[in-house]
C-alpha positions as a Python dict, from the first residue, in 0.01 Angstrom:
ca = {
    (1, 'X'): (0, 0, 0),
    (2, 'X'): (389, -41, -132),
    (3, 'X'): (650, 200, 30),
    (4, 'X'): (876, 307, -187),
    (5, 'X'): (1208, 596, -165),
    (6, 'X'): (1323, 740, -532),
    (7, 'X'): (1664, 932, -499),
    (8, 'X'): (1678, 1123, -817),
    (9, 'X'): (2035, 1262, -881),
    (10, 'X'): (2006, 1483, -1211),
    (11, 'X'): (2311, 1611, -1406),
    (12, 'X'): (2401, 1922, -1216),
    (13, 'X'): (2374, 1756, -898),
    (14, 'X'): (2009, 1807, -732),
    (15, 'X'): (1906, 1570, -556),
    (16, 'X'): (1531, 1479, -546),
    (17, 'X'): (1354, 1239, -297),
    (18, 'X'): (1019, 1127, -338),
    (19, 'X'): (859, 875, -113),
    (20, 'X'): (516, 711, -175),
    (21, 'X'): (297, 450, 8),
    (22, 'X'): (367, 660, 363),
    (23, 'X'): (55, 828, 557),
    (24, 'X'): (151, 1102, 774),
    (25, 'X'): (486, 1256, 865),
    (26, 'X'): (577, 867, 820),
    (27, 'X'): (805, 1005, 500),
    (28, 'X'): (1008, 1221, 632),
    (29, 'X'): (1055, 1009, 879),
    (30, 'X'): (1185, 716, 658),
    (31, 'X'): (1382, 979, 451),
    (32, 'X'): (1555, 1165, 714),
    (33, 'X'): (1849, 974, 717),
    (34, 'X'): (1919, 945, 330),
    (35, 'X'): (1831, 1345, 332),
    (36, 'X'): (2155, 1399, 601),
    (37, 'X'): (2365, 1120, 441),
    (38, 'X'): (2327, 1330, 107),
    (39, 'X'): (2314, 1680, 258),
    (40, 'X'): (1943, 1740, 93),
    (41, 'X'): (1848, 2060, 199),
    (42, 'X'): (1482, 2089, 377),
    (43, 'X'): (1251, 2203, 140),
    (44, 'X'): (953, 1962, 57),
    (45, 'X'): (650, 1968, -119),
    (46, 'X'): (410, 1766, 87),
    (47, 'X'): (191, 1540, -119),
    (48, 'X'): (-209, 1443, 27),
    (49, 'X'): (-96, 1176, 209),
    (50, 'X'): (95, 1347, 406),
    (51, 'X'): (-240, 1463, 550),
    (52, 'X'): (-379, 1125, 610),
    (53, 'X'): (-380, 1032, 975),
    (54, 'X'): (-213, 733, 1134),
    (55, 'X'): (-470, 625, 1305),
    (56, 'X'): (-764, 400, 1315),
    (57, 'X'): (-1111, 499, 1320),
    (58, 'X'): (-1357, 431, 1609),
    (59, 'X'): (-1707, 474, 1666),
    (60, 'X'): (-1885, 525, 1972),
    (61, 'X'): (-2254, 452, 1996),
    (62, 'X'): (-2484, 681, 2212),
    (63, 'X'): (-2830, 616, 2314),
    (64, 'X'): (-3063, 848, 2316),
}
């Protein structure tokens, strides 16, 4: 999947940054330093994927 950061700057100065394509806390960790370097405060609105683990899946076979 594409990664992708949208800073959205509207008229009376909010800032909005939305980040798609990242599983996991993997966002705000590629945001974090846009979100100091613009003084974004901390509230988020976490999307599904944030959900998603990072990890692979195993199986493990047991006889019976």
């Amino acid at each position: 999947m594409h990664r992708t950061i949208e800073v959205t700057i509207d008229p009376e100065g909010g800032i909005t940054i939305e980040a798609t394509g990242f599983r996991g806390n993997a966002c705000e960790k590629a945001t974090k330093e846009i979100e100091e370097a613009l003084g974004v405060k901390k509230a988020r609105k976490k999307k599904p994927e944030y959900l998603a683990l990072n990890t692979t899946a195993t199986t493990n076979r047991v006889k019976a």
